[in-house]
Structures are given as C-alpha cells and as structure tokens.
N, C-alpha and C positions, 0 to 999 in steps of 0.2 A: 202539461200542454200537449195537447194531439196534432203530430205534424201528419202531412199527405203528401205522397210524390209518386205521379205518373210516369212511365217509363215504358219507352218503347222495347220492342219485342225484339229478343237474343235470334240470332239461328235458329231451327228448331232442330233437334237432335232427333234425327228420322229412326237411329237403331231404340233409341229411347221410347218413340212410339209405338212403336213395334212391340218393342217390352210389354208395354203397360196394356196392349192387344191379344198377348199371349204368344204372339207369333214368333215363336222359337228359328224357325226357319224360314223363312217367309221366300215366297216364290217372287218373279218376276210380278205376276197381275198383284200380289196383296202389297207388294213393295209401290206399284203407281198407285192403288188404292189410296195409301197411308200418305202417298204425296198428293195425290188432288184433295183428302181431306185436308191436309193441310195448308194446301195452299187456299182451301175455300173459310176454312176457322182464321188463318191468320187475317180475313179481312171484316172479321166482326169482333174479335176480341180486343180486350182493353185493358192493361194491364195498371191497379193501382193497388199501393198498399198505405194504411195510415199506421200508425205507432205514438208510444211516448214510453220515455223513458223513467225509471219508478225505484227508490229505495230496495233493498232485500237483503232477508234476515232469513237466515236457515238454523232451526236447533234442533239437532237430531235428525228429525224424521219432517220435523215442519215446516213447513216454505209459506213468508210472509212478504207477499208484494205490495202491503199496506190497505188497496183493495181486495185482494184475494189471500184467504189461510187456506194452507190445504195438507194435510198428512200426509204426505205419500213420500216414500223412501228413493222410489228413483229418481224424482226430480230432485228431493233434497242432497242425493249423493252427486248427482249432476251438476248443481247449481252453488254444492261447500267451496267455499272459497272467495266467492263473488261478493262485490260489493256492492251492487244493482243489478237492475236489468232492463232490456227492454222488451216490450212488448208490441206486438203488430200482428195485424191482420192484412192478408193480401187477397184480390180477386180480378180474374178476367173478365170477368162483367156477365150479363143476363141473354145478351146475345148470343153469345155459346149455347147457353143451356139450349134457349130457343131451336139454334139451327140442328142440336143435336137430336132434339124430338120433332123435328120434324123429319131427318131424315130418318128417326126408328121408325115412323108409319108408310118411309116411300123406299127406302134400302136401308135394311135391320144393317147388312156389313159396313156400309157407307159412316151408321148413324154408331155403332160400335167403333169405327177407328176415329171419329170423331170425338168421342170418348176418352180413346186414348191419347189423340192430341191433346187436349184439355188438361190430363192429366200432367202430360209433359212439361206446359207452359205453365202450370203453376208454378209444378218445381224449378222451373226453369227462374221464374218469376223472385220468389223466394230465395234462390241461387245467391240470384245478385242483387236483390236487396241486404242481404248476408254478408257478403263482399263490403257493399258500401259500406255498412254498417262499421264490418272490421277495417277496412279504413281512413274511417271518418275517427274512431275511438281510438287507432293508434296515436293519434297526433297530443290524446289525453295521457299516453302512455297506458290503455288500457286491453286487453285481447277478448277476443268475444266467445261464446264455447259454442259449441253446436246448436240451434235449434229444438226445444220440446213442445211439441204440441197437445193438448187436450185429448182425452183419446189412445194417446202413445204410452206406452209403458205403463205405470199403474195410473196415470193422472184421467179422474174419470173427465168423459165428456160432457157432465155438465156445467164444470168450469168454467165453459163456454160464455156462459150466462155473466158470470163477473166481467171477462172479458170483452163481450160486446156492451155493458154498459159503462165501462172506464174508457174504452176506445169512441164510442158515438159511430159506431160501422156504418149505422146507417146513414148517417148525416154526413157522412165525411167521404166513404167510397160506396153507397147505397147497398150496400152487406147487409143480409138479415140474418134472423134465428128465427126456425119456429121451436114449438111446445117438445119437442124429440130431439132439441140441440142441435139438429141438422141447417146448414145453411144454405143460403140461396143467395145469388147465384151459387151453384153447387160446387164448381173447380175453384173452388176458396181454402184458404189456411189459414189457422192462428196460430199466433209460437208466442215461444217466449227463450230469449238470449241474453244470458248468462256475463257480467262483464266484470273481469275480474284484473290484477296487478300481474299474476305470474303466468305462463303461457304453460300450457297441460295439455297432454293427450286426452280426450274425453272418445266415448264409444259414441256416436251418432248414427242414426239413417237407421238400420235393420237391426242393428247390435244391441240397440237401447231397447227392443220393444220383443215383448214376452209370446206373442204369437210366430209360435215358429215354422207352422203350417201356410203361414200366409204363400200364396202362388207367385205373388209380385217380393217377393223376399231375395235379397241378393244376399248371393254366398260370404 
C-alpha cells in the first residue's frame, strides 16, 4: 500500500544554501541574495513524499525488494541485515522548477541560488521524513539505516523506472520520469531505507558514493 504525507517546510539552513551555490565565502550581498531567494522559493514550494513499505532479501551481492532485483554490492552491504524496507520518493513540487527558469532568463545569480535552495529543501525534506520514519519503527522495535538512492553508489539510475511504477509518483505526489530517468519536478529524491532488529553504524551521505571529485562532497 502507497501512503502520502505533506509536510510543512523545516527552517531553511542558509549556510547549507550557500553550500550547494558553491559559495565558500559568501560576502554580505550573496548572503541577502541566498535570503531573498529563499524567502521567494519558500512561498511556492510544496513539500510531499509518498512510500510503502516492501519485504527484502539480500544474498551476496543481490538485493530483492520483490519489485525490484538488482546486483549491486553497495546497496547489498548497506542493506545485510535488514529485514525490509521502505521505499519513497519525495518532491517540492513544479513550482520551483518554474520560478527557477524564469529567473535564469531575468537574473542567471538570482536563478542559481535558487537552485541551491531547492536543493536544500529537499534534503531537508528527506531529513525529516527519515526522522519520522525512525520513529515511527521504533515503537516496532525496529532501527532504520541511512538512506540509498538510485544513482548513488553503484545503484544505477535506472532503477528509477521500478520505483516510479511500485510507488504510482505520479498519481500520488504528481512526480514524473522521463526516457533519461531524470525526474520532474527536478529538486525530487527516491531512496530506499534499510529496517532492520540491531542498530549499526552504516556510512551514509558522501561516504557511500564512489565519486570523489564531486565539488558538493563533504569532507
């Protein structure tokens, strides 16, 4: 079964926006920048995630959600131990996108930190649907592992494709795919969380994923 739950918007984490802008330093004027972008994105974004919850079998190297089989070694060393999982997709909605190409044709900078909020309040988004998640499964007596998403670590990106049709993205929180796996609205994420008996340190965020030239890579 596919649940949905709307949820209003955290704080926004302004050094975080900054981050995801490149802006190491950020002067006075790109610091009010990165705040009137966000103060103009927080008033069109919309923040949903749908999910359900799915059996899982790991042997070896192979990871079986029942919907999706897939080879890859770092989800399956991720996800040993667990005895389901869930799955979700989250998005702030098409408005974003919108307001963001309209400011790349009237201020490129305006329409860049706008960007970076976006990317903020996903994660942000994701954050604490993560949160609930692990404390909604404690009361099962069960702990959640970090996050994997498509794309990340060896898990190609067209996995995509199972996962928007077990989820209904588009029916549920109006999420698409086109033909290149890429989604739309674009500041979107699919995961998938790990739920297992024993509580583990697991590597998540930057640790898990094999590009180590990435520019947005924390130390």
């Amino acid at each position: 079964m596919v649940h949905v739950r709307r949820y209003d918007a955290p704080p926004v984490d302004l050094a975080e926006v900054l981050r995801y802008a490149a802006c190491r330093q950020a002067t006075e004027e790109v610091e009010a920048l990165a705040r009137a972008a966000a103060d103009e994105g927080s008033k069109v974004i919309r923040m949903q995630v749908c999910w359900l919850e799915t059996p899982l079998q790991v042997e070896g190297d192979r990871v079986d959600l029942g919907f999706l089989q897939a080879e890859t070694p770092k989800l399956a060393q991720h996800l040993r131990g667990c005895e389901k999982a869930v799955v979700f997709a989250a998005t702030v909605g098409l408005e974003l996108d919108r307001l963001i190409a309209r400011y790349g044709r009237l201020s490129p900078a305006k329409g860049l930190m706008l960007q970076a909020f976006g990317a903020e309040r996903i994660e942000a988004l994701c954050d604490a649907f993560c949160a609930d998640l692990a404390a909604e499964y404690a009361t099962q007596g069960l702990h959640t592992r970090p996050r994997f998403s498509p794309g990340y670590g060896d898990l190609p990106l067209e996995y995509q494709r199972e996962i928007f049709h077990a989820l209904q993205c588009g029916k549920h929180i109006g999420l698409y795919l086109n033909d290149s796996c890429l989604m739309s609205p674009v500041k979107s994420v699919t995961a998938i969380v790990g739920l297992c008996r024993e509580d583990s340190d697991h590597e998540k965020g930057c640790a898990v994923c094999a590009k180590k030239d990435c520019s947005f890579r924390r130390g």
